[in-house]
C-alpha positions in Angstrom: 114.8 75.1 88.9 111.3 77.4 88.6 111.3 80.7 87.9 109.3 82.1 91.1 108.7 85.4 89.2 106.0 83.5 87.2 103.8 83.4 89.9 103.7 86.9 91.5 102.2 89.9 89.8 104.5 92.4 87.9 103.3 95.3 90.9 106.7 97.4 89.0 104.0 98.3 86.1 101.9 100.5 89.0 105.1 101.7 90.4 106.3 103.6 87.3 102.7 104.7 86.5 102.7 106.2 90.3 106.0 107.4 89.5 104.7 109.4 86.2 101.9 110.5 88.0 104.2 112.2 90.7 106.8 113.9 88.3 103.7 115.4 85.5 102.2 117.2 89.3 105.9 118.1 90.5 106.2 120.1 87.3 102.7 121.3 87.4 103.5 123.2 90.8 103.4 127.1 90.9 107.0 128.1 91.6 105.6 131.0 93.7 103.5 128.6 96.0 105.9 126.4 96.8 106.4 127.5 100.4 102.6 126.2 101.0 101.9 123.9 103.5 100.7 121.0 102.8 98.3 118.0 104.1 101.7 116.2 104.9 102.4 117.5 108.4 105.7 119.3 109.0 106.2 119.4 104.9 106.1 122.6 102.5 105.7 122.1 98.7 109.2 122.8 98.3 110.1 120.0 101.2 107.7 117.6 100.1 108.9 117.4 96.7 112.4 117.4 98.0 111.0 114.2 99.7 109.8 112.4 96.7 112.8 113.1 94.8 114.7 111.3 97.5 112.5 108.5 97.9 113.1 108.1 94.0 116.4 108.0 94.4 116.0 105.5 97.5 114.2 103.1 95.3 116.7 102.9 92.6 119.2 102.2 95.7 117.3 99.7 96.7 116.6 97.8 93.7 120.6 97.5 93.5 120.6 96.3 96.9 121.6 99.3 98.4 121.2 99.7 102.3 118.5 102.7 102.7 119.0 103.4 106.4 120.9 106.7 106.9 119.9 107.7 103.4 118.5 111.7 102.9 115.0 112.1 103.4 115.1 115.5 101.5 116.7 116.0 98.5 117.8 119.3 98.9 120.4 119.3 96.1 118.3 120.1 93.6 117.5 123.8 92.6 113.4 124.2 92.1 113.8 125.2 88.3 116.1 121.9 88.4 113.9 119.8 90.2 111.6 118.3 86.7 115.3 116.7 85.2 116.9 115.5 88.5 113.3 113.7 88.8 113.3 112.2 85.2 116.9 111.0 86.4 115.9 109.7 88.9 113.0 107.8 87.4 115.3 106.2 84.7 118.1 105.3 87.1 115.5 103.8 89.4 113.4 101.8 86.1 116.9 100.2 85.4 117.8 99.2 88.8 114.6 97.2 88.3 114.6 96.6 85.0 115.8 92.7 85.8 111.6 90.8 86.6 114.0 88.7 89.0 113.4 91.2 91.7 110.2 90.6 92.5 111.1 87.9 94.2 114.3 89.1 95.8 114.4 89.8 99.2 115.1 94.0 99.7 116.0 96.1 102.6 113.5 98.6 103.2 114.3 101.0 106.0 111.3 99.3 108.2 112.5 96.1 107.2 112.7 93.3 104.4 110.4 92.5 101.7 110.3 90.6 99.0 110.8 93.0 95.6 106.6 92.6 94.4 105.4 93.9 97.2 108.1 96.6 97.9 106.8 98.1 94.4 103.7 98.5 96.5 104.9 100.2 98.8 106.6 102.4 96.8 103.8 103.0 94.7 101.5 104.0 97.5 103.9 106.4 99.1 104.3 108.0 95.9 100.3 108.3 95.2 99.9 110.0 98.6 102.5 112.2 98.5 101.3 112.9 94.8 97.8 113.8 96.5 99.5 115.8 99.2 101.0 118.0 96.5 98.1 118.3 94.5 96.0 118.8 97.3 97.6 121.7 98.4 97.4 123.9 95.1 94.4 122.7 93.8 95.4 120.3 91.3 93.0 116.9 89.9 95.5 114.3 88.5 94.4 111.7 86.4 94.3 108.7 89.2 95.0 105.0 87.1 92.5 102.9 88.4 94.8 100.0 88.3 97.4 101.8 90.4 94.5 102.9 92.9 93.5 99.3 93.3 97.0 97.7 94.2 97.7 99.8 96.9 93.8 100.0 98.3 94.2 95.9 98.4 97.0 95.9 99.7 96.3 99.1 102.5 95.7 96.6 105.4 98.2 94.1 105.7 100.8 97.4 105.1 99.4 99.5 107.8 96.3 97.9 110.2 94.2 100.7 111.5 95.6 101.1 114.8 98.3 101.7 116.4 98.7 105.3 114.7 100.9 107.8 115.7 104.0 107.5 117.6 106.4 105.4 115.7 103.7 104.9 112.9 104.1 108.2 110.6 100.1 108.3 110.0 97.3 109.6 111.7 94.1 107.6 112.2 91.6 106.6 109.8 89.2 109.1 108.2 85.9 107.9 107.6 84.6 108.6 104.1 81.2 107.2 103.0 80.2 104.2 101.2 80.5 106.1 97.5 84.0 107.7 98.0 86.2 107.9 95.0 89.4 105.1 95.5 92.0 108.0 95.8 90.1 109.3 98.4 89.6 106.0 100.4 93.4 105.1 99.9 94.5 108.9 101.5 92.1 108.7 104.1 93.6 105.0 105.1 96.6 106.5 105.6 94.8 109.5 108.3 94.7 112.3 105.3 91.0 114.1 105.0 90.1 113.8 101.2 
């Protein structure tokens, strides 16, 4: 029998560096600011970051082979001065559910569907870059981007969302247009209809 894992890239390497990314902002927002808006429609800081926790949490469900559908959106169980430790929880319960490289191959429910575990990372790691941005964005803060995390989800921007339809059932707005000499981070937000 051959391993299929050989073949596919190990995209859980981005994932946790997306991951880090995410929780070194979260504690780097101002606990007096964290009823901002931000570039996420409908979300405050506080919401947002509610929203990332839970879609931490969702990923370690999912790499056990949990079903996500009817799963929180916001965690709102979590105090803001608790909110660094329920994320580094989160993060470790999430690295061991897919600690085991078999999953990238695995078939997991995502709540828009299946997908095989290497390019759910992907996904994963995207959403958590943007919402990282989002956050940032809003108070002013310049996170150190990986290049390598960048480039997985730019490649793979296309085939996970085609530039139309947006709107709708499609959570995004449309496409910004950046110039020719726009940082990656920038490209990859304004993909997904945010203005860098």
């Amino acid at each position: 029998m051959t391993n299929n894992t050989t073949h596919l890239t190990d995209t859980r390497t981005a994932l946790w560096k997306a991951v880090g990314l995410a929780g070194t902002t979260l504690a780097a927002l101002p606990a007096e600011q964290l009823d901002r808006p931000t570039p996420c429609p409908d979300y405050t800081l506080r919401q947002l970051s509610g929203h990332l926790l839970a879609g931490l949490r969702k990923v370690a469900l999912i790499g056990r082979g949990g079903d996500p559908l009817g799963f929180p959106v916001i965690a709102d169980d979590v105090t803001d001065a608790d909110r660094a430790a329920a994320w580094e929880s989160a993060a470790r319960e999430a690295e061991d559910a897919w600690s085991d490289p078999g999953i990238l191959s695995r078939p997991l429910r995502l709540p828009f569907g299946t997908l095989p575990g290497a390019a759910a990372a992907t996904v994963f790691t995207t959403e958590f870059t943007l919402h990282t941005w989002d956050l940032a964005k809003a108070v002013g803060l310049r996170p150190a981007w990986d290049p390598e995390v960048l480039a997985g989800s730019l490649a793979a921007m296309g085939r996970a969302l085609p530039a139309e339809p947006r709107g709708g059932r499609v959570p995004f707005g449309a496409v910004v247009e950046t110039g020719a000499d726009a940082e990656d981070i920038d490209r990859l937000v304004s993909w997904y209809g945010r203005k860098p």
